[in-house]
C-alpha positions in Angstrom: -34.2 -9.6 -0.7 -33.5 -6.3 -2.6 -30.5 -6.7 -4.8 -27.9 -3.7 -3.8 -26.4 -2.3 -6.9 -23.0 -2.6 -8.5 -20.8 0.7 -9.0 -17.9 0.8 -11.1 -15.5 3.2 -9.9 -12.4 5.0 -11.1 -9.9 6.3 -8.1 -6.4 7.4 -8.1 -4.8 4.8 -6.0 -3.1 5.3 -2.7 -1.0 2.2 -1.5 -0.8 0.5 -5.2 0.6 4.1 -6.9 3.6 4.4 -4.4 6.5 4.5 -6.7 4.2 4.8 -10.3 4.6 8.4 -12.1 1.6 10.0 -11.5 -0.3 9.4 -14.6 -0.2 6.1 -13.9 -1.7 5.8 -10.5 -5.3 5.1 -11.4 -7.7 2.3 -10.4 -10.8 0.4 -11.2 -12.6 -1.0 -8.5 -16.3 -2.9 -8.4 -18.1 -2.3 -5.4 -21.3 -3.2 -4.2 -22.8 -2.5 -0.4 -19.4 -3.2 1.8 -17.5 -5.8 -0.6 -15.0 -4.3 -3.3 -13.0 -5.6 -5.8 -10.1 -3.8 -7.6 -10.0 -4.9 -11.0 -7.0 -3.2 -12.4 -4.0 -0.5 -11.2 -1.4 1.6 -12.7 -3.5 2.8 -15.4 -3.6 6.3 -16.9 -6.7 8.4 -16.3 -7.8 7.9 -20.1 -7.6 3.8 -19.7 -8.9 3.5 -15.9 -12.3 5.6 -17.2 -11.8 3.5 -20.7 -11.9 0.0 -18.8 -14.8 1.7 -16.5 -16.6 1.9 -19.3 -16.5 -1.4 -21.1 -17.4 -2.6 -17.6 -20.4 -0.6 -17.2 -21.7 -1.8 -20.8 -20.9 -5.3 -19.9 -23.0 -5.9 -16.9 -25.7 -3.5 -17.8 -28.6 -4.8 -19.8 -28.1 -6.1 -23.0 -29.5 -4.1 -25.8 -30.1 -6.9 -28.1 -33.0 -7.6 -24.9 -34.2 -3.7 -25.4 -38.2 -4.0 -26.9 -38.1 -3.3 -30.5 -39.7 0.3 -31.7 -41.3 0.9 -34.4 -40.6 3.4 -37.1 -44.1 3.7 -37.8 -46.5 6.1 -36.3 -49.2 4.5 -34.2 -52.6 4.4 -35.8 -55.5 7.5 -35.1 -52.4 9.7 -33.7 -52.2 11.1 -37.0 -52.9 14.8 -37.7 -55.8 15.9 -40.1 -56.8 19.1 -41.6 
């Protein structure tokens, strides 16, 4: 079975902004195929797509798991004249 990817999205809210000042009628929701999660509301626009982000780096790869590159130039690629 084909895992179905996670999106992290960032939405103005409808039912959770009623009474907030607009600026602080953002969300962050998790969704992946038809199940959603809302992780946070009443945020402004900077913090929703703030928290977004720190959530995107979070359950992305690790990049302490990334191969290692080497500085050096790989051997007979060198140019000669």
């Amino acid at each position: 079975m084909r895992t179905q990817s996670l999106t992290i999205e960032v939405d103005i809210g409808s039912a959770s902004s009623w009474g907030r000042p607009p600026d602080r009628a953002w969300l962050v929701r998790l969704r992946r195929a038809d199940r959603s999660i809302i992780v946070a509301i009443g945020l402004s626009r900077t913090a929703a797509d703030s928290l977004a982000e720190r959530i995107t780096e979070l359950v992305g790869p690790d990049p302490a798991d990334a191969p290692a590159r080497s500085a050096q130039q790989p051997q007979g690629m060198g140019l000669t004249g």
